[in-house]
Biopython code that builds the backbone (N, CA, C, O; Angstrom):
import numpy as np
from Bio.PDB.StructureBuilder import StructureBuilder

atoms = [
    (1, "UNK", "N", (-20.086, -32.738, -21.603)),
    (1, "UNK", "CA", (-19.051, -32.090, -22.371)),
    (1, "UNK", "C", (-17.972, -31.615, -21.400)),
    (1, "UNK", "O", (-18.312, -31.017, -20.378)),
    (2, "UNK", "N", (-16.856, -31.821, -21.635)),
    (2, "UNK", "CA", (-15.819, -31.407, -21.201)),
    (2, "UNK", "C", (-14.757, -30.202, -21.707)),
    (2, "UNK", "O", (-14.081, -30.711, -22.601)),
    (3, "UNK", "N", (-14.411, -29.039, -21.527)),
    (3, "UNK", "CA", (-13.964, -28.126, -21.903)),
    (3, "UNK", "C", (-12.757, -27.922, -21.205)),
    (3, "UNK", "O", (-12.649, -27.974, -19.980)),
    (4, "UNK", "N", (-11.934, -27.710, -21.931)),
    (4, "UNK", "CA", (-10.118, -27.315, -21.555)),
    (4, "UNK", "C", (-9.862, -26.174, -22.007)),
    (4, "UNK", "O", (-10.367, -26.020, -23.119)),
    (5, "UNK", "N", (-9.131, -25.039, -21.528)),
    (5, "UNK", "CA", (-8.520, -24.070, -22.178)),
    (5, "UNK", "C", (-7.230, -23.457, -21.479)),
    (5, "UNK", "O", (-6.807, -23.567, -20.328)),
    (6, "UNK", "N", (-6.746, -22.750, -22.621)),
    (6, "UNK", "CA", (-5.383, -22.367, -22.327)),
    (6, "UNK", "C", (-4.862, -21.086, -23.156)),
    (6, "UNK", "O", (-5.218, -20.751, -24.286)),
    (7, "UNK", "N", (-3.799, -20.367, -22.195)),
    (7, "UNK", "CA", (-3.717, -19.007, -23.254)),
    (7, "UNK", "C", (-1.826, -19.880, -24.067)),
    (7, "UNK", "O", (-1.073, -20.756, -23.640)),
    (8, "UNK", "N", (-1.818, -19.021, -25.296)),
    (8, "UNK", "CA", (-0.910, -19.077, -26.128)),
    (8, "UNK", "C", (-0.516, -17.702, -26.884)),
    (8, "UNK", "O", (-1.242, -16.718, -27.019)),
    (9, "UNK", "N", (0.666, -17.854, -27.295)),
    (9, "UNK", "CA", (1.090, -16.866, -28.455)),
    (9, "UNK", "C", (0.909, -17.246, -29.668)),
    (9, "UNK", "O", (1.190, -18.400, -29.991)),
    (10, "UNK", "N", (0.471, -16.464, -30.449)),
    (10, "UNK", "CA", (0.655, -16.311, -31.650)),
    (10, "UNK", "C", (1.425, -16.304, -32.677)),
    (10, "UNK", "O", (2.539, -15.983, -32.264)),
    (11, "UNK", "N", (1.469, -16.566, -34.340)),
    (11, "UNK", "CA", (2.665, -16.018, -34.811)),
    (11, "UNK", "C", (3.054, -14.518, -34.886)),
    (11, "UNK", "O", (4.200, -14.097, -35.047)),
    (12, "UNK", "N", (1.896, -13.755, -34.742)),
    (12, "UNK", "CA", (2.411, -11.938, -34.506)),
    (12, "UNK", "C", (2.968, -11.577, -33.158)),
    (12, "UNK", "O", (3.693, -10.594, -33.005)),
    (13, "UNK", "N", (2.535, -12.586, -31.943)),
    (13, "UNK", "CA", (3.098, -12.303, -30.762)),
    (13, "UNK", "C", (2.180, -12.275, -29.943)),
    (13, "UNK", "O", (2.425, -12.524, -28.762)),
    (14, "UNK", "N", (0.528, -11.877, -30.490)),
    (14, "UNK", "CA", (-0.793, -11.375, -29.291)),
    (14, "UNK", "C", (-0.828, -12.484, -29.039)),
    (14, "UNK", "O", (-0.203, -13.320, -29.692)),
    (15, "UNK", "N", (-1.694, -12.813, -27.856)),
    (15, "UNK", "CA", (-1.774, -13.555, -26.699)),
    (15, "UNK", "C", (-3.342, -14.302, -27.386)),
    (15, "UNK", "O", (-4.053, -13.565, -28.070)),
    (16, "UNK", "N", (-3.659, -15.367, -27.209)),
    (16, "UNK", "CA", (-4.951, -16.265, -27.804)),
    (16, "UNK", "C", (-4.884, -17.237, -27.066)),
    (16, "UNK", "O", (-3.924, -17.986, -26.888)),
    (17, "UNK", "N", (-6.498, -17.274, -26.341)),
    (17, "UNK", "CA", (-7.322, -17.853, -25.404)),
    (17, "UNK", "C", (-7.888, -19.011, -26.559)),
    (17, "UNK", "O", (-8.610, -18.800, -27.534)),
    (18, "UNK", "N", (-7.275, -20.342, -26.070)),
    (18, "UNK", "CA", (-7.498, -21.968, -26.772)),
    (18, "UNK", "C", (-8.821, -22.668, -26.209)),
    (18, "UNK", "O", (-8.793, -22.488, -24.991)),
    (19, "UNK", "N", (-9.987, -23.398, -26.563)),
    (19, "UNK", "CA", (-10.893, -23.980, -25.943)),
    (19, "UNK", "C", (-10.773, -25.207, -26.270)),
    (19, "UNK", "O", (-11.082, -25.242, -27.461)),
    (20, "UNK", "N", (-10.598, -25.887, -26.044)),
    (20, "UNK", "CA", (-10.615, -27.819, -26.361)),
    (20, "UNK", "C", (-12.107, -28.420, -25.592)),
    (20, "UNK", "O", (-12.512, -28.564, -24.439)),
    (21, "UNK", "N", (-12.577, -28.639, -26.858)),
    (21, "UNK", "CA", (-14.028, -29.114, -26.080)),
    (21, "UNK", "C", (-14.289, -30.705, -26.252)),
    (21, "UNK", "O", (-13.740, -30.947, -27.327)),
    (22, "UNK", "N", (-14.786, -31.807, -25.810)),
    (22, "UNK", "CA", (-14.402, -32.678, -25.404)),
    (22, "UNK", "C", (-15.928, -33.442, -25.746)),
    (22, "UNK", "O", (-16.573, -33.221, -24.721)),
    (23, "UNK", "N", (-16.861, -34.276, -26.743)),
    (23, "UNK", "CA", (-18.327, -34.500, -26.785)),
    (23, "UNK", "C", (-18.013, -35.529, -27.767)),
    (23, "UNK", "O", (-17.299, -35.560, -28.770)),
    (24, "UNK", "N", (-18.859, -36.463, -27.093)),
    (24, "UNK", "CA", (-18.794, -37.447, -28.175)),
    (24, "UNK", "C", (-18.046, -38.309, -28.787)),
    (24, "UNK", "O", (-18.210, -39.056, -29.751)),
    (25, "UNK", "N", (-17.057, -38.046, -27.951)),
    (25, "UNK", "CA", (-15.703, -39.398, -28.567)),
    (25, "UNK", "C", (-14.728, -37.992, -29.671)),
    (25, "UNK", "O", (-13.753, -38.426, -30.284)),
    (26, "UNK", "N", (-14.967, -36.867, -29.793)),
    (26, "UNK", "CA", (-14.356, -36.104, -30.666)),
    (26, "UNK", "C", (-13.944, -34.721, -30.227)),
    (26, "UNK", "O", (-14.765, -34.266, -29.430)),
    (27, "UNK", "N", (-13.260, -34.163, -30.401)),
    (27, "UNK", "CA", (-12.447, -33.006, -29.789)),
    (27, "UNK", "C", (-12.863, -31.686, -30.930)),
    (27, "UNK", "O", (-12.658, -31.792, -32.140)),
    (28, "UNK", "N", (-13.448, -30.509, -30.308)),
    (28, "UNK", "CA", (-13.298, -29.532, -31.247)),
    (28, "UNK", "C", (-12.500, -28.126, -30.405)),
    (28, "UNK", "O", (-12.268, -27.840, -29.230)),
    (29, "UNK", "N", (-12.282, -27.552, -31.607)),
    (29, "UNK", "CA", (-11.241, -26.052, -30.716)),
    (29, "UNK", "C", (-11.691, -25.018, -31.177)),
    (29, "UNK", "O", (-12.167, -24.781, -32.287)),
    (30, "UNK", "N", (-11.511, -24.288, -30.157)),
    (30, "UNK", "CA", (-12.129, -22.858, -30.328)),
    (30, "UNK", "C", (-11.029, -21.837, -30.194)),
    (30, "UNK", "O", (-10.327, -22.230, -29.263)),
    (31, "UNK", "N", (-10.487, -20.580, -30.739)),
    (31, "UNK", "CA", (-9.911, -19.602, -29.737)),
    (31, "UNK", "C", (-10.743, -18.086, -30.053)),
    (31, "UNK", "O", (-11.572, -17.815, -30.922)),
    (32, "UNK", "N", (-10.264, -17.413, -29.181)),
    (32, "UNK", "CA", (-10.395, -15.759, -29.508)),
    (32, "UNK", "C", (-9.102, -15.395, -28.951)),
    (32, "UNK", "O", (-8.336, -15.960, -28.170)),
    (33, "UNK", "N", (-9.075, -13.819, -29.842)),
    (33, "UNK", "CA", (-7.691, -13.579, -29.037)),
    (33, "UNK", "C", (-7.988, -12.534, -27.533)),
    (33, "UNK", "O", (-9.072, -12.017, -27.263)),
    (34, "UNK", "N", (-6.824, -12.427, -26.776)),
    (34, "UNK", "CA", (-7.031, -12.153, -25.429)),
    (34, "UNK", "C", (-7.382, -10.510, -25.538)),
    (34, "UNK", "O", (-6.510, -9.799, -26.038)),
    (35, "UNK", "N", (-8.201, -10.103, -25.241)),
    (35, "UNK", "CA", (-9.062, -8.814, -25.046)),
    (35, "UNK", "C", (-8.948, -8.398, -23.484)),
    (35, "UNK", "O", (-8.283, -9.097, -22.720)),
    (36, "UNK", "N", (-9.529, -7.389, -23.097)),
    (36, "UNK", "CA", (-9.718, -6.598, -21.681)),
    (36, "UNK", "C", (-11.145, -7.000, -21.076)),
    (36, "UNK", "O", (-12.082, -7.161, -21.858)),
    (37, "UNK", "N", (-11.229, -7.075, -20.451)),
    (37, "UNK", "CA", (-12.451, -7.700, -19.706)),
    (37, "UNK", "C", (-13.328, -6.782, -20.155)),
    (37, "UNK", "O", (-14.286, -7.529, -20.354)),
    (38, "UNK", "N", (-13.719, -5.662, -20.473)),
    (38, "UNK", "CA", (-14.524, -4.769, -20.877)),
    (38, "UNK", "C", (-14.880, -5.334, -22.611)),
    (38, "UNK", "O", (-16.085, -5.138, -22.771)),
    (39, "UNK", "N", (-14.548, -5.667, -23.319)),
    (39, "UNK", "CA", (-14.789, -6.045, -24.532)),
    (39, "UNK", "C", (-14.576, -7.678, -24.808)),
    (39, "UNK", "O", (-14.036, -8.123, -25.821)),
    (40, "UNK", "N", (-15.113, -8.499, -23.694)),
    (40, "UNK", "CA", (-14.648, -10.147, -23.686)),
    (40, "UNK", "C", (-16.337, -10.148, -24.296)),
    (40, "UNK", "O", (-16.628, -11.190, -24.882)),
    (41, "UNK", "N", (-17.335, -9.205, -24.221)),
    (41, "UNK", "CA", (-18.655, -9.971, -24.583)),
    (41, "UNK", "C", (-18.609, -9.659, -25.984)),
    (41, "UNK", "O", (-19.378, -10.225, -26.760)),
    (42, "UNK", "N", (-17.941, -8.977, -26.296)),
    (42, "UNK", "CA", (-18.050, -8.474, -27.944)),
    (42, "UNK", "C", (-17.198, -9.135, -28.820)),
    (42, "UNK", "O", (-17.324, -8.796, -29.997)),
    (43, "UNK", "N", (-16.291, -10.060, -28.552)),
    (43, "UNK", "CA", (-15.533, -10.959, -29.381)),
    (43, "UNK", "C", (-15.853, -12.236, -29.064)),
    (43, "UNK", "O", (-15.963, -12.550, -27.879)),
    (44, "UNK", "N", (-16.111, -13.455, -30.405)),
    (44, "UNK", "CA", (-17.020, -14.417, -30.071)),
    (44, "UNK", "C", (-15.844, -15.436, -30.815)),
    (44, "UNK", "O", (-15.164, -15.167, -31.805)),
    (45, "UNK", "N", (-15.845, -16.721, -29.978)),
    (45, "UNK", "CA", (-14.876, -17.208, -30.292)),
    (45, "UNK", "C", (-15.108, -18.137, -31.615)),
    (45, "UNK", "O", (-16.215, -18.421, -32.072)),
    (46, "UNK", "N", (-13.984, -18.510, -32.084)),
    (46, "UNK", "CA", (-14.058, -18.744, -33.529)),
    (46, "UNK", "C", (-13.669, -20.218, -33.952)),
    (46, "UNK", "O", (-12.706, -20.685, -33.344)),
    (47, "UNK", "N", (-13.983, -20.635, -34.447)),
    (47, "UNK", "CA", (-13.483, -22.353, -34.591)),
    (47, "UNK", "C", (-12.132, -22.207, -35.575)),
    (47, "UNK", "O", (-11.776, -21.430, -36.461)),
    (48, "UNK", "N", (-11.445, -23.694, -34.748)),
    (48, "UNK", "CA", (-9.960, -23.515, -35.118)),
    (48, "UNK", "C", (-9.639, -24.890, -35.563)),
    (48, "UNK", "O", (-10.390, -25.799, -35.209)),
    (49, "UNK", "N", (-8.475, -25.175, -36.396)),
    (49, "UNK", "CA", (-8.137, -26.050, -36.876)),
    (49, "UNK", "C", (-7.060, -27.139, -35.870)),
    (49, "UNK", "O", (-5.936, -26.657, -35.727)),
    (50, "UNK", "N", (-7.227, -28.206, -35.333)),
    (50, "UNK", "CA", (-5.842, -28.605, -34.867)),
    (50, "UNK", "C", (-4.636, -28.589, -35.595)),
    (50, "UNK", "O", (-4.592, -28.913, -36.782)),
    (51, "UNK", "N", (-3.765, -28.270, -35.018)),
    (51, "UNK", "CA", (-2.327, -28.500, -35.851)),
    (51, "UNK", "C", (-1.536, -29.350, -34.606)),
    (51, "UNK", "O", (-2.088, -29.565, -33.527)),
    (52, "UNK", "N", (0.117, -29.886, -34.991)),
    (52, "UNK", "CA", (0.452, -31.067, -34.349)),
    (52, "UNK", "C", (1.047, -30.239, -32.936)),
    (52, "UNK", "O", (1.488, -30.837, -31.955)),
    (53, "UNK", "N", (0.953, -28.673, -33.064)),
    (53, "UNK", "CA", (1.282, -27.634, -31.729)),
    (53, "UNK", "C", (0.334, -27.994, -30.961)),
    (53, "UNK", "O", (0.689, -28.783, -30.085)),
    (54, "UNK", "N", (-1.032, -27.630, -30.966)),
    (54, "UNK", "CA", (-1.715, -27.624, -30.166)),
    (54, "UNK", "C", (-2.364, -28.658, -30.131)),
    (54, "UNK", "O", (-3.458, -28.719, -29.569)),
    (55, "UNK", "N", (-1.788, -29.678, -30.742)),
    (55, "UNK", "CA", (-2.387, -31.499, -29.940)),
    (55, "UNK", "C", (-1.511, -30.957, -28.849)),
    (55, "UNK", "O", (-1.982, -30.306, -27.916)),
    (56, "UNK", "N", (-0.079, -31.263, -28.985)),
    (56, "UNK", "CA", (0.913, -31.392, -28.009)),
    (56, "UNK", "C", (0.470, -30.195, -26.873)),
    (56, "UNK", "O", (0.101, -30.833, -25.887)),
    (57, "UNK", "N", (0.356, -28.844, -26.607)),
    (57, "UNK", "CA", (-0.305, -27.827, -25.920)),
    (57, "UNK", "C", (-1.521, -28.731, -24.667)),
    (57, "UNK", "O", (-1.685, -28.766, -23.447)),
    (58, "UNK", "N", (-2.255, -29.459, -26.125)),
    (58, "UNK", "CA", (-3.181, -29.793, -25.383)),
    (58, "UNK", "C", (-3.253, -31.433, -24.074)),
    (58, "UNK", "O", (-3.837, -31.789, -23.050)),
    (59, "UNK", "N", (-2.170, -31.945, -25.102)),
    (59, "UNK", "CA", (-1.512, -32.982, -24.477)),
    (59, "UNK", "C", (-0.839, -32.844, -22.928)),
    (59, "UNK", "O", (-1.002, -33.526, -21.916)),
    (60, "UNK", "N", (-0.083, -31.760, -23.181)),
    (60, "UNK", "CA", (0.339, -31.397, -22.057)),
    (60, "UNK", "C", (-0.410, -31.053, -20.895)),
    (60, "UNK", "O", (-0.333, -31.644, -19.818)),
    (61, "UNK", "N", (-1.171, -30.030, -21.162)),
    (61, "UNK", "CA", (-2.637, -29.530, -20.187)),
    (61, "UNK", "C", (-3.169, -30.929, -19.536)),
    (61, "UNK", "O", (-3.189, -31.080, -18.315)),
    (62, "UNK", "N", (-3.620, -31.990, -20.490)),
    (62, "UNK", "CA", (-4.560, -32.404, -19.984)),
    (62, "UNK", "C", (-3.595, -33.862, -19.322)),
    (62, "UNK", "O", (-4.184, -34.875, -18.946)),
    (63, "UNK", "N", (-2.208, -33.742, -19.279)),
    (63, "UNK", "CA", (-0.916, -34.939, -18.512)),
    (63, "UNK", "C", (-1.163, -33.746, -17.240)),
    (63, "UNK", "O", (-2.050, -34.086, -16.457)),
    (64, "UNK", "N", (-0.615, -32.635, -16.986)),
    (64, "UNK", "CA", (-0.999, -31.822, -15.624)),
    (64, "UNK", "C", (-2.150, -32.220, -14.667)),
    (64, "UNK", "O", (-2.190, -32.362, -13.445)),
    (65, "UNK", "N", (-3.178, -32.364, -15.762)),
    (65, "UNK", "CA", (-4.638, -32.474, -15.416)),
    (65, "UNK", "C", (-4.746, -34.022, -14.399)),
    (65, "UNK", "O", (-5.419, -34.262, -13.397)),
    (66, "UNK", "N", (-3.848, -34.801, -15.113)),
    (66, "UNK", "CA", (-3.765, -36.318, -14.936)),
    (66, "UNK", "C", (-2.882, -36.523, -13.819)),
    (66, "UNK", "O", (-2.788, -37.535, -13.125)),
    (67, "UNK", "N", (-2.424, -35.743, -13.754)),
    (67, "UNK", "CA", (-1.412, -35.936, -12.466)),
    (67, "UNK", "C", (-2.010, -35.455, -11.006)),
    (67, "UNK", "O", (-1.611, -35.887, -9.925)),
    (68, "UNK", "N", (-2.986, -34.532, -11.184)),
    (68, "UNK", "CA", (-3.678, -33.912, -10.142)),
    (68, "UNK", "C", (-4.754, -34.829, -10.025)),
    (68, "UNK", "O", (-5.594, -34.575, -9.162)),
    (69, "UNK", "N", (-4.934, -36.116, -10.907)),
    (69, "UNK", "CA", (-6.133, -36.919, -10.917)),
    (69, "UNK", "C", (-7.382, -36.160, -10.730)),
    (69, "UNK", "O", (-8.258, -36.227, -9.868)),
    (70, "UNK", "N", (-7.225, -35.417, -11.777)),
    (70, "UNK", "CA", (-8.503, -34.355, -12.435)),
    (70, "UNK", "C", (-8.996, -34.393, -13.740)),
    (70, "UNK", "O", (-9.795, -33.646, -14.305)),
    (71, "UNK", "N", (-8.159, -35.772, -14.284)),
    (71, "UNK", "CA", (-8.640, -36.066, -15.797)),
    (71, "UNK", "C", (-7.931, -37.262, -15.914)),
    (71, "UNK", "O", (-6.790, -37.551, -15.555)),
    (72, "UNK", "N", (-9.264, -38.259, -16.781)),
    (72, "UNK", "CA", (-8.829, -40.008, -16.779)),
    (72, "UNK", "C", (-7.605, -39.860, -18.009)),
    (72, "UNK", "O", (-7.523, -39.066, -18.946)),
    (73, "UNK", "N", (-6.567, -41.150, -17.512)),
    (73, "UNK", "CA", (-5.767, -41.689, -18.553)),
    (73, "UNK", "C", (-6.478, -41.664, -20.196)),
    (73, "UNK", "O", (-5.845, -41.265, -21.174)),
    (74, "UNK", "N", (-7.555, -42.050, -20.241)),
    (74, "UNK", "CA", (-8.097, -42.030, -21.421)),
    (74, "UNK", "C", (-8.087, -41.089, -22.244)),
    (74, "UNK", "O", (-7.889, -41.055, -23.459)),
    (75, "UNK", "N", (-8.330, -40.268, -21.437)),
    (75, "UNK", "CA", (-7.976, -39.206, -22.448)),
    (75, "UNK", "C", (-6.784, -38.288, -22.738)),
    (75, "UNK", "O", (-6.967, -37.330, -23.489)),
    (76, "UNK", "N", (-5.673, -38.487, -22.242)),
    (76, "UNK", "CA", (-4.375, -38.520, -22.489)),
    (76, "UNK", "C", (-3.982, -39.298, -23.394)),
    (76, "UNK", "O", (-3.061, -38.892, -24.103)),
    (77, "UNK", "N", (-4.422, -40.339, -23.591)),
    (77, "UNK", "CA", (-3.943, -41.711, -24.284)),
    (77, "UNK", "C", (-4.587, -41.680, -25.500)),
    (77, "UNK", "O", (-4.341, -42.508, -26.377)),
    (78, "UNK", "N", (-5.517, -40.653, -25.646)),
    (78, "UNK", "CA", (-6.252, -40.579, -26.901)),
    (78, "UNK", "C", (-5.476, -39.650, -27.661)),
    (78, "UNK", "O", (-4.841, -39.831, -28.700)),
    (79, "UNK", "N", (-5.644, -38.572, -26.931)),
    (79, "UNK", "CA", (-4.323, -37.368, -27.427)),
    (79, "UNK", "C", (-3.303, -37.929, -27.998)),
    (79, "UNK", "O", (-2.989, -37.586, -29.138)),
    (80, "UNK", "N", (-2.520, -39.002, -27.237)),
    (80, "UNK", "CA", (-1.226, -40.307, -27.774)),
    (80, "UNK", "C", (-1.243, -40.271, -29.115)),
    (80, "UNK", "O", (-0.521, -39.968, -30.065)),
    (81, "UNK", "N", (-2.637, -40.807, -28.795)),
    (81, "UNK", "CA", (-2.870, -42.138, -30.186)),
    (81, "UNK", "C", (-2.966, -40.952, -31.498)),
    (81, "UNK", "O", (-2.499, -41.282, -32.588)),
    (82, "UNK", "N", (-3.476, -39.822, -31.360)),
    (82, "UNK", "CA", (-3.548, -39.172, -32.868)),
    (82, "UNK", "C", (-2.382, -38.571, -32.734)),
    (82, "UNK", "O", (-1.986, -38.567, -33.899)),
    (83, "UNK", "N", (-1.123, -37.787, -31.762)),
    (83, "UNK", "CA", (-0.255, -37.330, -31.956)),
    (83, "UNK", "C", (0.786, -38.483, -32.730)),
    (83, "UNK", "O", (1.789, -38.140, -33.355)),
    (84, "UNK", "N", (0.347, -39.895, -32.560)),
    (84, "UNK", "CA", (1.558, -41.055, -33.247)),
    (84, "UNK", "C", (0.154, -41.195, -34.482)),
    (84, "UNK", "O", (0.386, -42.278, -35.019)),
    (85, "UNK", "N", (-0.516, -40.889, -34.823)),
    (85, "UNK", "CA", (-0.865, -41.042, -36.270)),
    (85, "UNK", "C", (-1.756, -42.364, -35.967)),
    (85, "UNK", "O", (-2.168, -42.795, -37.044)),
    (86, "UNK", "N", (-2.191, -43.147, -34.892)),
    (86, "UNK", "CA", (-2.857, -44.503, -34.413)),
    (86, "UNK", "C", (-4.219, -44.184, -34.879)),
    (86, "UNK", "O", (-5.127, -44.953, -35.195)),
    (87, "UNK", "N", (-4.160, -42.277, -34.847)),
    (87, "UNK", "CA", (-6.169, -42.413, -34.485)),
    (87, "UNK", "C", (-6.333, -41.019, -34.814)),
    (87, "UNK", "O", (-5.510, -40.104, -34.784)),
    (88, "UNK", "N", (-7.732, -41.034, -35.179)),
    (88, "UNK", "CA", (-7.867, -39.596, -35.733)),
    (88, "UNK", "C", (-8.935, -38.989, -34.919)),
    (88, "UNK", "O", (-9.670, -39.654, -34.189)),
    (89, "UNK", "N", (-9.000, -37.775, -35.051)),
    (89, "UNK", "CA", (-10.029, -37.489, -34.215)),
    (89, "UNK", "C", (-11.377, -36.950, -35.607)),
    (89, "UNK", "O", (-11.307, -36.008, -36.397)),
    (90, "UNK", "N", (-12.100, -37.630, -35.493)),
    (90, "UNK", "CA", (-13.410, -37.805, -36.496)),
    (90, "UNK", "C", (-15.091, -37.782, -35.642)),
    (90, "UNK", "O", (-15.503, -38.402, -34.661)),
    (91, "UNK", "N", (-15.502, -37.141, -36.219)),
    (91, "UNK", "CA", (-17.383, -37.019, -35.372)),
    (91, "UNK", "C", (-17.431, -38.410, -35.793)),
    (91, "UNK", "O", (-16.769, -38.904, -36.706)),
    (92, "UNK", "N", (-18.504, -39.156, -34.842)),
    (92, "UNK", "CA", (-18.833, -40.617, -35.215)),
    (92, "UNK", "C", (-19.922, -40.939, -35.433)),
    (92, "UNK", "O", (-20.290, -42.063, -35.778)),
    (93, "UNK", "N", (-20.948, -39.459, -35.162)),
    (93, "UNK", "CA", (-22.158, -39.650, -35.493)),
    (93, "UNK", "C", (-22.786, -39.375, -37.006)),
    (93, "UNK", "O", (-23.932, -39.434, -37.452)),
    (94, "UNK", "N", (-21.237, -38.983, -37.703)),
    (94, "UNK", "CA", (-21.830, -38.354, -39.121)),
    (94, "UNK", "C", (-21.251, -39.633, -39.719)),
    (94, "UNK", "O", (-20.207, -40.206, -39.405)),
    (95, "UNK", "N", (-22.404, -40.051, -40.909)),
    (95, "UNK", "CA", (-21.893, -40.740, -41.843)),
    (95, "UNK", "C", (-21.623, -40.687, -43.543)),
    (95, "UNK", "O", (-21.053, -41.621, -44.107)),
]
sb = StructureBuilder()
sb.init_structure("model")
sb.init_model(0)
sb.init_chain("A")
sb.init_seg("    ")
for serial, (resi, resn, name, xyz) in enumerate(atoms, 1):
    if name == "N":
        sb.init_residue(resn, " ", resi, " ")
    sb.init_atom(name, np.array(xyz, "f"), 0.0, 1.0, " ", f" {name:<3s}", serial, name[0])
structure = sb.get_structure()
């Protein structure tokens, strides 16, 4: 499994910690919002919906990633393919 994350704003403005997790040919996301290190064990992160922001967010992260040759083309190119509508991101083990 491969895990990505990244902080973002919100629409109220607070600050939210993104997880992009990476298993199986399928992408899932997580966030919580950004807390004080004293209360990071007491907020548990929450499953999130993609929207076409945080493909692109995530797109971006993981072209950085690609440039430092710290993450294959493939998976940039996958990101591509569902940001142009080519490909979806779907579990492949459920039928």
């Amino acid at each position: 499994m491969e895990t990505y994350s990244w902080q973002s704003r919100a629409e109220d403005g607070s600050k939210v910690i993104y997880e992009a997790s990476y298993f199986g040919g399928w992408w899932q996301l997580s966030c919580t919002p950004k807390v004080s290190r004293s209360l990071q064990e007491s907020v548990a992160p929450e499953p999130a919906e993609f929207t076409p922001d945080i493909w692109a967010e995530l797109r971006d992260l993981l072209w950085r990633k690609y440039q430092r040759r710290r993450v294959s083309w493939d998976l940039v190119q996958q990101i591509d393919d569902i940001l142009a509508g080519k490909a979806k991101n779907e579990r492949r083990d459920r039928r």
